[in-house]
C-alpha positions as CSV (number, residue, x, y, z in Angstrom):
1,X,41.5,125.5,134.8
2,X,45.1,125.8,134.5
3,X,46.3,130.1,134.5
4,X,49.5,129.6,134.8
5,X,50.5,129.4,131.2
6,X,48.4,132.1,130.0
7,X,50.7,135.3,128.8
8,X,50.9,138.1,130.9
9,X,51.9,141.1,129.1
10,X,55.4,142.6,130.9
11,X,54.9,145.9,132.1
12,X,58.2,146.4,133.4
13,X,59.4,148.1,137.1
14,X,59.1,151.3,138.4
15,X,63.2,151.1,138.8
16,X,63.5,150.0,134.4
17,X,61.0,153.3,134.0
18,X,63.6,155.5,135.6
19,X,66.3,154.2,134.5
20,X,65.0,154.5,130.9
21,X,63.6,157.9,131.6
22,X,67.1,159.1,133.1
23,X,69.2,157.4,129.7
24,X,66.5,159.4,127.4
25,X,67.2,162.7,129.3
26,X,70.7,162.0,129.6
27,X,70.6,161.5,125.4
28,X,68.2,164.3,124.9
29,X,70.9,166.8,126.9
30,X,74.2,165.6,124.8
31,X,72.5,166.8,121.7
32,X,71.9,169.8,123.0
33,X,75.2,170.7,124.7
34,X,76.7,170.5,121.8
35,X,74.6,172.7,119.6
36,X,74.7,174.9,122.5
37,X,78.3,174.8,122.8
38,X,79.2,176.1,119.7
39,X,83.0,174.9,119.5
40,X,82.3,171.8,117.6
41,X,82.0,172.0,113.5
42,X,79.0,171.3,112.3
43,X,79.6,167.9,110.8
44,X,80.5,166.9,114.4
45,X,77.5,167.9,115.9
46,X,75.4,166.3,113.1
47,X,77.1,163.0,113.7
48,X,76.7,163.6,117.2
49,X,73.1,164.0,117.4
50,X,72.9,161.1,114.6
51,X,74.1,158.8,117.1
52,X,72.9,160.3,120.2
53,X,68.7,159.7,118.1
54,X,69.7,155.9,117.1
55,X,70.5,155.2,120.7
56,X,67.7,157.2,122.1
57,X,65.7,155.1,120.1
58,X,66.7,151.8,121.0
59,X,66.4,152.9,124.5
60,X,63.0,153.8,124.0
61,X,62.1,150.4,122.7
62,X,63.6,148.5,125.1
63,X,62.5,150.3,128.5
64,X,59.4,152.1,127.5
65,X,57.5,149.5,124.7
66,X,59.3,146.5,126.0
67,X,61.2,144.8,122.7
68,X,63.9,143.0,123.3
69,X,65.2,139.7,121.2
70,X,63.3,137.2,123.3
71,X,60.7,134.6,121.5
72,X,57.8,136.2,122.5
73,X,58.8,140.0,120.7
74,X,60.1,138.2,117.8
75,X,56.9,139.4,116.1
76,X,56.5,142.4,117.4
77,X,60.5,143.0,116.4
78,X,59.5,141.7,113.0
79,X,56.3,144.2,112.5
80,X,59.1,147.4,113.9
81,X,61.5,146.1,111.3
82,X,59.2,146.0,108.0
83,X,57.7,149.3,109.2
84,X,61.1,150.9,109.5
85,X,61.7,149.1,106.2
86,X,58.7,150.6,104.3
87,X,59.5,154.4,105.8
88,X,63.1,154.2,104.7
89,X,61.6,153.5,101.6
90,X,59.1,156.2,101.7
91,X,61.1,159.1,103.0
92,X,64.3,157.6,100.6
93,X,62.0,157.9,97.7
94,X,61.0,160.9,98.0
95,X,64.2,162.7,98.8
96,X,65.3,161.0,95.7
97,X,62.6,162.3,93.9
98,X,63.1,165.9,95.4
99,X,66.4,165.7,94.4
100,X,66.3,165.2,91.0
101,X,63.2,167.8,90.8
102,X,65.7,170.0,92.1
103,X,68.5,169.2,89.4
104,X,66.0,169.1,86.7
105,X,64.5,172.7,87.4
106,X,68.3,173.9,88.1
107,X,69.1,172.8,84.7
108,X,66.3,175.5,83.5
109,X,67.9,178.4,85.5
110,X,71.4,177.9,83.8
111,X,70.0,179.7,80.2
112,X,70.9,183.0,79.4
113,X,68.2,185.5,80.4
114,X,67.2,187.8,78.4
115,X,66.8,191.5,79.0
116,X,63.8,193.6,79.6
117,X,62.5,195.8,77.3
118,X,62.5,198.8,79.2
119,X,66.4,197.8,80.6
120,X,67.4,198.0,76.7
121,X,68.9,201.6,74.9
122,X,66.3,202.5,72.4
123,X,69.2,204.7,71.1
124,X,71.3,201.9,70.0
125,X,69.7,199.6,67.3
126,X,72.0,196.6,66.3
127,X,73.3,193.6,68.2
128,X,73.8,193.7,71.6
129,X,77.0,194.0,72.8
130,X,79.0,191.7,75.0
């Protein structure tokens, strides 16, 4: 009986875990030097920590759960790209939906409100004045 064809899973080196594990700390510090920092406008930092999270993630995938473009993760790339798929969906729908929830009930606030009773002059029957 023949083994040698038989897929091993790759578990990677103790050398790709550090390296991965030094990248991820490297991109977990960036983030947070610039929040810490406190020179940088906001938008800045946003996009900073945007960018610093997409390549943390890609990082992540390649050195810790082992995905790379190769024909035997095609269909484990496959499965990670319709889940991400379905949660953009998801968490896209139901920002939408929050959002216009939130214009709808803002609509409400925009009518005149009306006075209390005991905030009115009982002294002064007749319109109210503007």
């Amino acid at each position: 009986m023949d083994h040698a064809n038989d897929a091993v899973p790759y578990h990677g080196t103790l050398k790709g875990y550090l390296v991965g594990f030094v990248l991820a700390l490297i991109l977990t510090a960036i983030p947070f030097a610039m929040v810490m920092n406190g020179k940088l406008d906001q938008s800045t930092v946003l996009w900073g920590i945007f960018l610093a999270a997409l390549v943390q993630i890609i990082v992540h995938l390649h050195f810790f759960l082992h995905l790379d473009a190769s024909a035997k993760e095609r269909w484990s790339v496959i499965s990670l790209s319709f889940t991400a798929l379905i949660m953009t969906i998801f968490i896209g729908g139901t920002v939408w939906i929050m959002y216009n929830m939130h214009l709808r009930m803002m609509l409400d606030s925009k009518m005149p409100v009306m006075e209390s009773p005991s905030s009115m002059s009982m002294a002064t029957p007749g319109p109210p004045q503007p």
